[in-house]
N, C-alpha and C positions, 0 to 999 in steps of 0.2 A: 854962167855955164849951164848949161840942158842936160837933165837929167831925168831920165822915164823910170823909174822902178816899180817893180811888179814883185807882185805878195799873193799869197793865198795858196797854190800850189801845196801837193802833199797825196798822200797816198790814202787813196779812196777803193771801198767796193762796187761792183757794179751797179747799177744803178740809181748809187749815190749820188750827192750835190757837192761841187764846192764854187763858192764864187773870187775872182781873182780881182784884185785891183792892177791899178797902175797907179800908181803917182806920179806928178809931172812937175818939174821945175824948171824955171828958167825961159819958161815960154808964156806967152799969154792963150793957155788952152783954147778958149773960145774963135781963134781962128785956126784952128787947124784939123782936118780930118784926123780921123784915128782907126786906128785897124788894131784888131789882135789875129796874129800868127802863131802855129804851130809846127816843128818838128819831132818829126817820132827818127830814131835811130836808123840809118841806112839811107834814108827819103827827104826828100825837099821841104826846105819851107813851103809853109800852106797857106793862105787865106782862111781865116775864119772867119771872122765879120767887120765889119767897117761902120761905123756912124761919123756921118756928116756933121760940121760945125751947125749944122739946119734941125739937125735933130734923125735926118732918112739913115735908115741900116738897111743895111745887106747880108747875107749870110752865102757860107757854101751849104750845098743840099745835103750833107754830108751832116749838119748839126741842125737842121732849122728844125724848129718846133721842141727842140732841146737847149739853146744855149740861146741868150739875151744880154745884146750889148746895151751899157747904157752910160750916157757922161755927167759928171755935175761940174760944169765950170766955174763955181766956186768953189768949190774944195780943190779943182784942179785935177778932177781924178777920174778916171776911166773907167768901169769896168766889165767882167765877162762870167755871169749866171751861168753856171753849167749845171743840167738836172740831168737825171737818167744816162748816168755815164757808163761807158762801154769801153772793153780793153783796148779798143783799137785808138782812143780818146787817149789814147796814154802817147806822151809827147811833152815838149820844153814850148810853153806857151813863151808869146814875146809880144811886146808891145809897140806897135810906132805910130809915130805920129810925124805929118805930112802937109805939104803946101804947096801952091804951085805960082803962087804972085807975090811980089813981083819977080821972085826967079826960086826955083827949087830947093824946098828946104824939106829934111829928112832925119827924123830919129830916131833910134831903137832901143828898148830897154835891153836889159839883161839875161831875161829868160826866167821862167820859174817852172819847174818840175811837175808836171803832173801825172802819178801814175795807177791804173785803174788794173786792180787784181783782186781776187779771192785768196 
């Protein structure tokens, strides 16, 4: 059974740090992309960043020079640096993890809370 769970989440002031994991089970991390997503209340799930089973990230413009993906595939675990956080930064982060060979494979964690206020 595959299971992503994601930790770290919690309430922060602005321009604070938190960093969030993921954990992953049930899959052999090392082949498969990883993205962390966010939802803030009202609005779509978002891209935040993405790293490649190669090690490449990507980011939306929206966080870069603020938030750092990174993975250890031994430990199996993802995760997502956030410095200098801003109220709008407040949103239910998620985790998934993706594949496209030999045919479509897709999973999502649970969500973990992050919310940025004075």
């Amino acid at each position: 059974q595959v299971q992503l769970v994601e930790s770290g989440g919690g309430l922060v002031q602005p321009g604070g740090s938190l960093r969030l994991s993921c954990a992953t089970s049930g899959i052999i991390l090392g082949i498969y992309e990883m993205g962390w997503y966010r939802q803030a209340p009202e609005k779509q799930r978002e891209l935040v960043a993405t790293v490649t089973n190669g090690g490449s990230t990507n980011y939306a413009d929206s966080v870069k020079g603020r938030f750092t993906i990174s993975r250890d595939n031994v430990k199996n675990t993802v995760y997502l640096q956030i410095d200098s956080l801003k109220p709008e930064d407040t949103a239910v982060y998620y985790c998934r993890a993706y594949r496209t060979w030999p045919r479509n494979y897709e999973y999502w964690g649970q969500g973990t809370q992050v919310t940025v206020s004075s």
